[in-house]
DRENMAR-424153 format. One record per residue: z negated, y negated, x of N, C-alpha, C in turn; residue number from 1. Coordinates in pm, whole numbers, plus 32768, in hexadecimal, padded with zeros to 4 digits. Atoms other than C-alpha are relative to their C-alpha. Last residue first. Layout:
<sites>
SITE; Z; Y; X; Z; Y; X; Z; Y; X; NUM
...
</sites>
This chain:
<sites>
SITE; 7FBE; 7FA2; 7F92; 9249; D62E; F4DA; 7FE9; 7FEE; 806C; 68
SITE; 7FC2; 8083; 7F9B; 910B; D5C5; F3F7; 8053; 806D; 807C; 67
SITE; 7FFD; 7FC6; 7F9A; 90BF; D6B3; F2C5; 8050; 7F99; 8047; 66
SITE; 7FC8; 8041; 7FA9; 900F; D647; F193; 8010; 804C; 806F; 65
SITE; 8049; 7FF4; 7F8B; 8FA7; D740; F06E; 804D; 7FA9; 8031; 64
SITE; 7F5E; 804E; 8003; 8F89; D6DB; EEE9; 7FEF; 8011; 80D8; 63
SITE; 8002; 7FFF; 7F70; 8E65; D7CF; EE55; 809F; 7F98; 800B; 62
SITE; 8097; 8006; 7FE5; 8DD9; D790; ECEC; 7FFF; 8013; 80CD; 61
SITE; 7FF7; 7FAF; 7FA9; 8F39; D70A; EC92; 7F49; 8000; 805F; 60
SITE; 8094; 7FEA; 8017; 8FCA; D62D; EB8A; 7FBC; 809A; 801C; 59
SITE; 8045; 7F8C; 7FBE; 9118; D5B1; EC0E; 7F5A; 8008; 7FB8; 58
SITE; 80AB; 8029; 7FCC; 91C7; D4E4; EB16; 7FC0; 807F; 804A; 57
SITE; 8062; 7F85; 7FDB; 9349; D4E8; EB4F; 7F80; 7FD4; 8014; 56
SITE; 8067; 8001; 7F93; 93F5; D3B7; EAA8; 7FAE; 8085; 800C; 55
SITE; 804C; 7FDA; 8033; 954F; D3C7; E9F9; 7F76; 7FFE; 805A; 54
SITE; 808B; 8003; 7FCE; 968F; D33C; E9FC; 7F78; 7FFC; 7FEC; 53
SITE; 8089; 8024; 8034; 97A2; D42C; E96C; 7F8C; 7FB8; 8058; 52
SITE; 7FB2; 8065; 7FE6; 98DF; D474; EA4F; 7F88; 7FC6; 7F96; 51
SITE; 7FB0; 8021; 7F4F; 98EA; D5E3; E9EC; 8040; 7F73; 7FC9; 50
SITE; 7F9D; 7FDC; 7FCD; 981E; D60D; E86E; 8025; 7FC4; 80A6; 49
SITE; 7FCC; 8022; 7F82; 96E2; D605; E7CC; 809A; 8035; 802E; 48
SITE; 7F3D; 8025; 7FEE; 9708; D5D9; E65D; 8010; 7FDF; 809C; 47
SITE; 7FCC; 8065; 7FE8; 9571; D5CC; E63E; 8082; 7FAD; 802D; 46
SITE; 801F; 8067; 802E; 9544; D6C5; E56A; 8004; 7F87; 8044; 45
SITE; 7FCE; 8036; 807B; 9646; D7AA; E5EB; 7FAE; 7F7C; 7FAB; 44
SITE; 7F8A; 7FFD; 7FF2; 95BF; D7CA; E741; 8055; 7F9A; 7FA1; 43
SITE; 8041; 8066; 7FC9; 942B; D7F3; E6B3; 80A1; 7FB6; 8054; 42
SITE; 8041; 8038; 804A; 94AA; D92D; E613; 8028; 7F37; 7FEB; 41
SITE; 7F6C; 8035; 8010; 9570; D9B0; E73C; 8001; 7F8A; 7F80; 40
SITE; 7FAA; 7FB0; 8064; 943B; D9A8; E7CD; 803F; 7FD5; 7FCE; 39
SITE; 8022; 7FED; 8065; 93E9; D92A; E91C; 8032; 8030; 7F5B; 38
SITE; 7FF9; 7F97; 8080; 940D; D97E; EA6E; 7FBD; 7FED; 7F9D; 37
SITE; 807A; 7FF6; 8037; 93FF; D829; EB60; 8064; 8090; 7FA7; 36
SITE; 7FF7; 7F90; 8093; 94D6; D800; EC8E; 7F85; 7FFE; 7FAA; 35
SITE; 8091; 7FD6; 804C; 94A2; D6B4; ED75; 8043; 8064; 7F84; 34
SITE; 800E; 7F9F; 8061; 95C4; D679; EE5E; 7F68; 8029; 7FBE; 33
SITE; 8056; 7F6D; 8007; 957D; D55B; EF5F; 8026; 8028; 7F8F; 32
SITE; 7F7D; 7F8F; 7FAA; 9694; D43B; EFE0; 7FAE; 8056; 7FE9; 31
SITE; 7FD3; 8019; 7F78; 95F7; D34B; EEBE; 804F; 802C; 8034; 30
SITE; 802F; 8052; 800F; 9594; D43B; EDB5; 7FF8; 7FB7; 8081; 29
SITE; 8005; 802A; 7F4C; 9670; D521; ED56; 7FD4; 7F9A; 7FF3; 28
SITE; 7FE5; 80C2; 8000; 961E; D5E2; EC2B; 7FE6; 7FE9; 8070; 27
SITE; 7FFD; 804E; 7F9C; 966A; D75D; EBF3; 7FEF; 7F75; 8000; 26
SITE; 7FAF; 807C; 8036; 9612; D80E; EA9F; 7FDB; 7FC4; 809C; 25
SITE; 8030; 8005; 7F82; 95DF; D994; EA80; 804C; 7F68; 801C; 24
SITE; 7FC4; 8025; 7FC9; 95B3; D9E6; E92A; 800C; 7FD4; 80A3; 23
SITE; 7FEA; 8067; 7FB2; 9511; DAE9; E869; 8059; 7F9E; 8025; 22
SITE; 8099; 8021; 7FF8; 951A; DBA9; E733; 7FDC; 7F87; 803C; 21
SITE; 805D; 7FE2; 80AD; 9647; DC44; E71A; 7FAA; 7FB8; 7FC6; 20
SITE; 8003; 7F91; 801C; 96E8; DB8A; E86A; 7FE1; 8023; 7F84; 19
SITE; 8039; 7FFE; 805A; 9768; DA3E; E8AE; 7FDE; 8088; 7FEB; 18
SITE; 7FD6; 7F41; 801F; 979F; D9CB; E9EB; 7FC0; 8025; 7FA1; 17
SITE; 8053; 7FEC; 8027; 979C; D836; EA30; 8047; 8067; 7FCF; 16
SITE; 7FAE; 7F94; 7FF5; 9850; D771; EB69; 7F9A; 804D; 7F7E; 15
SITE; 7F52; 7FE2; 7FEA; 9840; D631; EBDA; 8037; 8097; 7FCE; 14
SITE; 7FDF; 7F93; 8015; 973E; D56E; EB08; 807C; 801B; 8010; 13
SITE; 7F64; 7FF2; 8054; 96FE; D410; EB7E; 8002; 8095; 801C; 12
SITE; 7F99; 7FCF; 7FDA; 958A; D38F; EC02; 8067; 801D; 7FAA; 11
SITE; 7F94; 801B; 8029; 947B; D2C9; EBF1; 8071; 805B; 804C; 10
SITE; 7FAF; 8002; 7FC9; 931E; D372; EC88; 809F; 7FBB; 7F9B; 9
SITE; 7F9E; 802E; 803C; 91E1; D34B; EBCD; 80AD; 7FD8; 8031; 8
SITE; 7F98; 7FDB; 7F9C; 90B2; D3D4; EC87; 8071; 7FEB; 7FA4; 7
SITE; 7FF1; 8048; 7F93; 8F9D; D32D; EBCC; 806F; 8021; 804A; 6
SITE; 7FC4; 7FA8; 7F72; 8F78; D40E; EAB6; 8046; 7F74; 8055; 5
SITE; 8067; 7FE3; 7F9A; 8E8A; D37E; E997; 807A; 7FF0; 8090; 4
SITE; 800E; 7F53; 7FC0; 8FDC; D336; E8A8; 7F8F; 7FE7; 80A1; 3
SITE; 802E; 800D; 7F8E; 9021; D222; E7C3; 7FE7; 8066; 8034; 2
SITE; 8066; 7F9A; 8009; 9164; D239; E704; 7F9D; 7FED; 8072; 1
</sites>
């Protein structure tokens, strides 16, 4: 699939919460946690499950940097 979005992270799904509606789907990427909330919908159609690899696209009108 092609896709505009430039921010394209690889990662493995560790953890995914299903609610009515929503979901709440963890992927670790590297040594960083990236959560996304999406619907429970969007879940089922693509047979995500724990231990699934999957890529996080960021598409984001603000993205902030902070130096420690």
């Amino acid at each position: 699939m092609s896709l505009s979005a430039r921010n394209q992270l690889p990662g493995i799904v560790q953890d995914i919460q299903t609610g009515s509606i929503m979901a709440h789907v963890v992927v670790k990427v590297g040594e960083n946690i990236i959560e996304s909330v999406i619907t429970k919908h969007s879940v089922e159609e693509m047979k995500l499950k724990k231990g699934d690899h999957v890529k996080v696209v960021i598409k984001s009108t603000e993205v902030m940097v902070q130096k420690d």
